[in-house]
C-alpha positions as CSV (number, residue, x, y, z in Angstrom):
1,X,64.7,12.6,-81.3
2,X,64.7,14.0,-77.8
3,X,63.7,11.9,-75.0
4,X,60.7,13.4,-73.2
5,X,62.1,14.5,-69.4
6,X,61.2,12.3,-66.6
7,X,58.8,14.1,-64.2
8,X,59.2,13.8,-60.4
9,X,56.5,15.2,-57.9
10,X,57.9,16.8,-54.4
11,X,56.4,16.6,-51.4
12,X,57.2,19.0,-49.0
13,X,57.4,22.6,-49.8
14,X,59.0,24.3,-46.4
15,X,62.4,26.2,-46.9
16,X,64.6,23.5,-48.0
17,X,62.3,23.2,-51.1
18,X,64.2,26.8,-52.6
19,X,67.2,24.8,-52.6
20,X,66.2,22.0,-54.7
21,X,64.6,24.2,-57.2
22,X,67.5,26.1,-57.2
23,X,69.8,23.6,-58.9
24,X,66.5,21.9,-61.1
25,X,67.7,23.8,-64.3
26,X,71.1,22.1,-63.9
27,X,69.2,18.9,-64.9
28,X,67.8,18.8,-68.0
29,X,66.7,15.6,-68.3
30,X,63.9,15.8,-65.6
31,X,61.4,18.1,-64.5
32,X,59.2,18.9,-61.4
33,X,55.4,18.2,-62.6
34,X,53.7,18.4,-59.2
35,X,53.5,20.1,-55.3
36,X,52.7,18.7,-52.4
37,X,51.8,20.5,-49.0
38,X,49.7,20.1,-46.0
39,X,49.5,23.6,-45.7
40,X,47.2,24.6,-48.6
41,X,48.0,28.5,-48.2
42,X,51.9,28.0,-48.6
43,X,50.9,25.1,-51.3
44,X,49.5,28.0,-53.3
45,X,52.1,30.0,-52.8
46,X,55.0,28.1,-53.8
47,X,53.1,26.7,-57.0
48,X,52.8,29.9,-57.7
49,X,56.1,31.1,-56.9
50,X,57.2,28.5,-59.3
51,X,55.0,28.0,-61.8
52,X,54.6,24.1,-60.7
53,X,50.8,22.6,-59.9
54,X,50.2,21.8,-56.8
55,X,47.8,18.9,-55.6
56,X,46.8,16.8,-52.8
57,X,48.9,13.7,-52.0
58,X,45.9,11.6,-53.2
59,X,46.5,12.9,-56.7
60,X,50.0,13.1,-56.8
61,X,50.1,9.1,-55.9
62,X,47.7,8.4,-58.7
63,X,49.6,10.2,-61.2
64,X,50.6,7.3,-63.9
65,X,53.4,10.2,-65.4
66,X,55.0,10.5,-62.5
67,X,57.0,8.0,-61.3
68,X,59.4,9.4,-58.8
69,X,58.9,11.5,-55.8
70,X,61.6,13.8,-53.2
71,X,60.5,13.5,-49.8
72,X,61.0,16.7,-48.3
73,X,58.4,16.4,-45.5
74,X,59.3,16.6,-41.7
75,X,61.6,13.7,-40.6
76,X,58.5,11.7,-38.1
77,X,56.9,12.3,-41.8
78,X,59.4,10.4,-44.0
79,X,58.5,6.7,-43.2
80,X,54.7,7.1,-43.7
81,X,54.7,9.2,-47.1
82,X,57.4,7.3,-48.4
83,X,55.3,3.9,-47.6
84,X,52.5,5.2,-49.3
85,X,54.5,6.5,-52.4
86,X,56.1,2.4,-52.7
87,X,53.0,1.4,-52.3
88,X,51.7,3.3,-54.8
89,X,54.4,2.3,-57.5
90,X,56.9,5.0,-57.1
91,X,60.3,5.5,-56.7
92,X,61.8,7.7,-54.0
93,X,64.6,10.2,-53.2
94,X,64.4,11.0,-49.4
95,X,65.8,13.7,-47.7
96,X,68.2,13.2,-44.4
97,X,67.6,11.6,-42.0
98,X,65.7,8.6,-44.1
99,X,64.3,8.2,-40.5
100,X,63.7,9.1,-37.2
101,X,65.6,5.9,-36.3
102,X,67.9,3.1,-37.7
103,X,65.1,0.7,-37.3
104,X,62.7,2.7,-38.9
105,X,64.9,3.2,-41.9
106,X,65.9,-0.2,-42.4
107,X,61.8,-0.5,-42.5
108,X,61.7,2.0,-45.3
109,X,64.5,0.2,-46.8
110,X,62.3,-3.2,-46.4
111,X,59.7,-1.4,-47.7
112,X,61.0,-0.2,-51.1
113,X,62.2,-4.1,-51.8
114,X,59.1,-5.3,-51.3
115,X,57.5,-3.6,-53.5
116,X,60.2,-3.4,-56.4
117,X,60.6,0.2,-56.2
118,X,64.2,2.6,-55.5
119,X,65.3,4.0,-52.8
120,X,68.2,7.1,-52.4
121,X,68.3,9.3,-49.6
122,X,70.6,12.8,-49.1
123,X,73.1,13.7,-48.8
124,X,74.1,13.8,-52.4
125,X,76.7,16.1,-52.1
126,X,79.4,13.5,-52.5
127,X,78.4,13.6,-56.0
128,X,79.6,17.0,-56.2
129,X,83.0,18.0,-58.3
130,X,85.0,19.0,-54.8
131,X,84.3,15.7,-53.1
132,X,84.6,13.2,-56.8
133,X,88.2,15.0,-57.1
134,X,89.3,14.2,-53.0
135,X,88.2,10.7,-53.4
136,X,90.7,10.7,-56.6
137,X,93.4,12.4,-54.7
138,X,93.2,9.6,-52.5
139,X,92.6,7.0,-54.5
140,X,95.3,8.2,-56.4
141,X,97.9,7.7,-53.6
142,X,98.4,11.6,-53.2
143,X,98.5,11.7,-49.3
144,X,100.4,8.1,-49.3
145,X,98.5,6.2,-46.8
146,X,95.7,7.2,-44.8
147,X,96.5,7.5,-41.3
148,X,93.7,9.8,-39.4
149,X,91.0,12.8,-40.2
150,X,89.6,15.4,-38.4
151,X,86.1,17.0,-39.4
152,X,84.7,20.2,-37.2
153,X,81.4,22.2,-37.7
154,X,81.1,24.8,-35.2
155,X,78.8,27.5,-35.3
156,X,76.2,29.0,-32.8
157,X,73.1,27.7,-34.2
158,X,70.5,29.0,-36.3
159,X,68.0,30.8,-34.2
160,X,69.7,34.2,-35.7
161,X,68.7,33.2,-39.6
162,X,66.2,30.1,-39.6
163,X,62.5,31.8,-39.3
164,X,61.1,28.6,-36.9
165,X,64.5,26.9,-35.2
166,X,62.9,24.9,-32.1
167,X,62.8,21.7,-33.8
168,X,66.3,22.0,-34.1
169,X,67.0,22.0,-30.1
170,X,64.7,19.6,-29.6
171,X,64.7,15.7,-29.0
172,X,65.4,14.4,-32.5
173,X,67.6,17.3,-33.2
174,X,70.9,18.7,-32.5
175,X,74.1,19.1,-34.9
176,X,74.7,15.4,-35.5
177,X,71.2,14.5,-37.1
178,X,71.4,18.1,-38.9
179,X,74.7,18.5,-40.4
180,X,76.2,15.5,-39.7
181,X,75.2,13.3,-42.4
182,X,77.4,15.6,-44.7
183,X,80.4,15.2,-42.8
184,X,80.0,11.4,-42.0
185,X,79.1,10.7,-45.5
186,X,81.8,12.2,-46.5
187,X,84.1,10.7,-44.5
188,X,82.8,7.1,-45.3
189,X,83.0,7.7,-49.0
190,X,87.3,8.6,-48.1
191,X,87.8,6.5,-45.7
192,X,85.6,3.5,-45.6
193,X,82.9,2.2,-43.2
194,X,83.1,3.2,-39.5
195,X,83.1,0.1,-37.1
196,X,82.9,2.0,-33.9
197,X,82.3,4.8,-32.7
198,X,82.5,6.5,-28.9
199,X,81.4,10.5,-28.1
200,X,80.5,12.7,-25.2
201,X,78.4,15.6,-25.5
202,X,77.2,19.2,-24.0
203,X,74.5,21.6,-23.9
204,X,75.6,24.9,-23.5
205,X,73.1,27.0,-23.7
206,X,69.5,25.8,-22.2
207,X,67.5,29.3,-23.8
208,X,67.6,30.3,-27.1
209,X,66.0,33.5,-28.6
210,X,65.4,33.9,-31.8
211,X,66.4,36.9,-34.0
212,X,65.7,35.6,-37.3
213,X,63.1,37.8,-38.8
214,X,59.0,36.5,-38.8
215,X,56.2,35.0,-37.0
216,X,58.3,33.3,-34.4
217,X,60.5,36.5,-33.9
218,X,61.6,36.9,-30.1
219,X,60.3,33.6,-28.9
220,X,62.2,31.7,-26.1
221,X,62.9,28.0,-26.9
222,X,64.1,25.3,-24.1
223,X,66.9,23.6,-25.4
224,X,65.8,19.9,-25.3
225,X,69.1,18.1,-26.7
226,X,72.9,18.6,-26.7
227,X,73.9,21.6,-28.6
228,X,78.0,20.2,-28.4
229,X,79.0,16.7,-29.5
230,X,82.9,15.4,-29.8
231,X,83.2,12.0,-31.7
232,X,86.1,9.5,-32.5
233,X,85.6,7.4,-35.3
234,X,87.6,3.8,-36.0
235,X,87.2,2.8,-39.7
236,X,87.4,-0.7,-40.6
237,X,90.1,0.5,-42.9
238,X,92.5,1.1,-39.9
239,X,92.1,4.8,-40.1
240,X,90.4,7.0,-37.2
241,X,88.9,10.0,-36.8
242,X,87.7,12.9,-34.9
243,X,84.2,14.8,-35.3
244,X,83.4,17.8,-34.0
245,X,79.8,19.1,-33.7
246,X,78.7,21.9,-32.2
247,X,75.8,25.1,-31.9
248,X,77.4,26.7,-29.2
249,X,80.0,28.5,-30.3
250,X,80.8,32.3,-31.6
251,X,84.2,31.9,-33.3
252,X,86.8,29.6,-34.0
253,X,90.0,29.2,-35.8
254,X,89.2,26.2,-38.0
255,X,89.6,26.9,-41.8
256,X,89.1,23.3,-42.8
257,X,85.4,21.7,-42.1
258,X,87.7,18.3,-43.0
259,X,91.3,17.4,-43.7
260,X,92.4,14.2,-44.1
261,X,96.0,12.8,-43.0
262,X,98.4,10.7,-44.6
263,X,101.8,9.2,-44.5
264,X,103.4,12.0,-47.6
265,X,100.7,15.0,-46.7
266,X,97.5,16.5,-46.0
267,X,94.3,16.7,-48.3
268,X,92.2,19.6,-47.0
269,X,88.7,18.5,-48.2
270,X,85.9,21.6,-49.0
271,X,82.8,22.1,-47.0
272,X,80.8,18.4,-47.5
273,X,77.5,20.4,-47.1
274,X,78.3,21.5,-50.8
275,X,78.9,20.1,-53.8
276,X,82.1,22.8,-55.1
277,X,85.1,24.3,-53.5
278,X,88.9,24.1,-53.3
279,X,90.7,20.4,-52.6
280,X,94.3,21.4,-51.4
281,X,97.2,19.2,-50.9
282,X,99.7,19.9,-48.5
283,X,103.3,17.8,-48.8
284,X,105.3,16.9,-45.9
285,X,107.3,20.2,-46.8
286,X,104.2,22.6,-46.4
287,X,103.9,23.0,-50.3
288,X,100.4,23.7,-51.3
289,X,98.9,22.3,-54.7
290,X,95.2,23.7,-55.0
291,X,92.7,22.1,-57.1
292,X,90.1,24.3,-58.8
293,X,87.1,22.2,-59.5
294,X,84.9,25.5,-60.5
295,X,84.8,23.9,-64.5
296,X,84.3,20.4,-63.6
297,X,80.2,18.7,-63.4
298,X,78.3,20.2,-60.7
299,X,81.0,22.2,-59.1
300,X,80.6,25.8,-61.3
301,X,78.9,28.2,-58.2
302,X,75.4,29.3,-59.4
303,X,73.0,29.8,-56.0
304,X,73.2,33.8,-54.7
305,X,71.8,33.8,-51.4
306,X,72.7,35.7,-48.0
307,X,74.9,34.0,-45.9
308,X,73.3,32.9,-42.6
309,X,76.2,34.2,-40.2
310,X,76.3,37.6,-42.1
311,X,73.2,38.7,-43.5
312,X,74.1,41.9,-44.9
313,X,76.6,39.8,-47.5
314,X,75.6,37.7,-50.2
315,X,77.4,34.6,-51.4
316,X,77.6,32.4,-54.2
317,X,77.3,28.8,-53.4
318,X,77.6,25.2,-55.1
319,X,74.3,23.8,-54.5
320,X,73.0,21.3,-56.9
321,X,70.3,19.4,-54.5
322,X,68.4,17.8,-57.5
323,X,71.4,15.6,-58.3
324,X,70.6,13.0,-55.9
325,X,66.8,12.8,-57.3
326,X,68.8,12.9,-61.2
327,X,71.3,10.2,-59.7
328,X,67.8,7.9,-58.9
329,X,65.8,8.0,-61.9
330,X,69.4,7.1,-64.2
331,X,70.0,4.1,-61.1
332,X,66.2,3.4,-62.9
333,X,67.2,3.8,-66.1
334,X,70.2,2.1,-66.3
335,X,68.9,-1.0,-63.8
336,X,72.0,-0.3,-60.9
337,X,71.7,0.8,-57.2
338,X,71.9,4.6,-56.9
339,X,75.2,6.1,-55.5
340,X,73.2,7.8,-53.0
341,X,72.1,4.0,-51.8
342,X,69.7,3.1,-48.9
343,X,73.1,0.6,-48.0
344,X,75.1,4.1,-47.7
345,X,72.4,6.0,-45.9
346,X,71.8,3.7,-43.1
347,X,75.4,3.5,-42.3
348,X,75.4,7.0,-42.2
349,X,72.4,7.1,-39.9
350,X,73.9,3.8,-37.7
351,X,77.0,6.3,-36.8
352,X,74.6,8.9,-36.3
353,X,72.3,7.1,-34.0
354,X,75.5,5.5,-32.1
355,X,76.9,8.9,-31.6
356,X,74.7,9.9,-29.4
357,X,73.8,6.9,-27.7
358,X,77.7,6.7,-27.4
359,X,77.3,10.0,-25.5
360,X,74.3,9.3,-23.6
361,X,75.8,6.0,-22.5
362,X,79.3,7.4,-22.1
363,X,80.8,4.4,-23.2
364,X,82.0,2.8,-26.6
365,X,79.6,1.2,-29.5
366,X,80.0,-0.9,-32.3
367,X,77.8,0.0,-35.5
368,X,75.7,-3.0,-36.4
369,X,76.3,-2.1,-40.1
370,X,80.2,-2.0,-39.4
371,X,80.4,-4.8,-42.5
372,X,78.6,-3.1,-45.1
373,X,79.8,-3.1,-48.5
374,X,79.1,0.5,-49.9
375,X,78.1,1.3,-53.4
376,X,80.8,2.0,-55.6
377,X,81.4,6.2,-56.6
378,X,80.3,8.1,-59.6
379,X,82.7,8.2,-62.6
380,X,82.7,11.2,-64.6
381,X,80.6,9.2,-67.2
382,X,78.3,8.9,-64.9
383,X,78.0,12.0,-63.6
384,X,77.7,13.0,-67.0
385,X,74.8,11.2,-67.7
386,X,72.6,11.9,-64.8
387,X,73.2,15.5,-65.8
388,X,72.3,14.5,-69.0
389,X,75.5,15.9,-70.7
């Protein structure tokens, strides 16, 4: 007999929700049963658009079928809906940050325990076929020992493809709260927990106009935050690290987003913002050994969209979003911490938050979760389960 699929109720239907249902087909063992919005026009419109009901929050939380929500609301949202949704029985799968602040997230975190429920939060890329096969590379020795890493994401912004950007140059905002938790998480899962951390920072624009096509088309926006951050990263492991973070800049020569450094070679790890791509290994001769990862779990590319930085090409991504909600309702299931753990996602937001206090400060900090014991990573088995394989 087949088991019924688990149903899971999103709240939060702004852009990133196209990117979830994207990958939900990839998962066959659960399904999206319910909508939430505050705006009732776009509600109607994307329970429409996808064939889902849509409801009040009210309903959704009263909903006996549903056990497990994605929080997809505005980050000053996250702690209050996902309160409400312990509160009211459920388990939850947050999007990044988990919140606005490390003490607010380790009140989430509090939250969830006392009232019995689970807890994951994005990114859940690292469960993704590229990132499983670096951390056996280096498990595996392949590199010898680890000695350093480099990460850089450099781009100029968003305000040329994301219809309402000011958020993102705002207080609260910036490239290390929006794309850093890829590249940190990544890092971590490699390399180990980070016990200090020390940055400066830069704003290098103070206007930006938008281009992106719609409603806020042409409007000014006041740059409120660094745009630029540069990072160095010590790892309790021994092994340190540069990160580079930046919106203000055209071009650059940077193939890698991350390669790693060893004592025998390089591993040049794929774009953590995704869950595909091409490992390489470089020896201490210059030999490259490329891993295709294209016909492993979650790493075939499936998701045609325009690429933000040229929008008359389209490209074929690896996105598999839903995998970090599949990951939590098999941690349920099988009675374990998900891999995409509230332990992992407050260290992740620690270095976060002390990168830019670092930078603001202009002096060194030590993380306060510096002796965290991370979750262990998915095996194939168990990637194979959560997609239900």
């Amino acid at each position: 007999m087949t088991n019924p699929r688990t149903k899971i109720g999103i709240i939060g239907c702004g852009d990133v929700l196209d990117m979830y249902m994207s990958s939900s087909h990839a998962f066959p063992t659960i399904e999206v049963a319910a909508l939430v919005d505050t705006d009732p026009v776009n509600l109607k419109a994307r329970s429409e658009q996808f064939g889902i009901p849509g409801m009040s929050l009210d309903t959704l939380l009263g909903r006996d079928d549903i056990e497990f929500l994605i929080n997809l609301t505005p980050p000053a949202a996250h702690a209050a809906i996902s309160e409400r949704a312990f509160a009211a029985g459920k388990h939850v799968y947050s999007e990044k940050p988990l919140g606005v602040t490390l003490e607010e997230a380790k009140r989430i975190v509090a939250s969830a325990q006392r009232y019995g429920r689970k807890l994951a939060g994005a990114p859940d890329t690292l469960l993704g076929a590229a990132h499983r096969k670096c951390r056996q590379l280096l498990a595996e020795g392949a590199i010898g020992e680890i000695v350093s890493a480099s990460a850089v994401f450099m781009t100029h912004g968003m305000e040329h493809w994301h219809p309402s950007p000011n958020n993102y140059f705002q207080p609260g905002g910036g490239p290390v709260f929006d794309i850093g938790p890829y590249y940190i998480a990544a890092l971590v899962c490699m390399l180990g927990p980070i016990q200090s951390v020390s940055a400066i920072s830069s704003t290098g624009f103070a206007q930006r106009t938008v281009s992106a096509q719609g409603r806020n088309h042409g409007q000014v926006i006041q740059v409120g935050t660094p745009t630029t951050y540069h990072a160095l990263l010590d790892f309790r492991s021994g092994a340190k690290a540069s990160l580079s973070m930046s919106w203000d800049v055209w071009h650059h020569g940077r193939g890698a987003p991350i390669e790693v450094y060893g004592t025998l070679g390089t591993l040049v790890v794929p774009d953590p913002n995704m869950f595909g791509g091409t490992p390489i290994l470089r020896d201490r001769h210059g030999q490259e050994t490329p891993f295709d990862t294209s016909q492993l779990l979650l790493g075939a590319p499936h998701w045609k969209v325009k690429d933000k930085y040229r929008l008359d090409k389209e490209v074929t991504l690896t996105n598999y979003r839903m995998a970090g909600a599949a990951d939590l309702v098999d941690a349920v299931r099988m009675d374990r911490e998900p891999f995409t753990s509230p332990t992992l996602v407050l260290h992740v937001l620690d270095a976060m938050e002390s990168i830019l206090v670092s930078a603001r400060q202009q002096q060194p900090l030590m993380l306060s979760t510096a002796d965290v014991a991370l979750p262990r990573m998915p095996s194939e088995d168990d990637i194979a389960r959560i997609v239900g394989n």
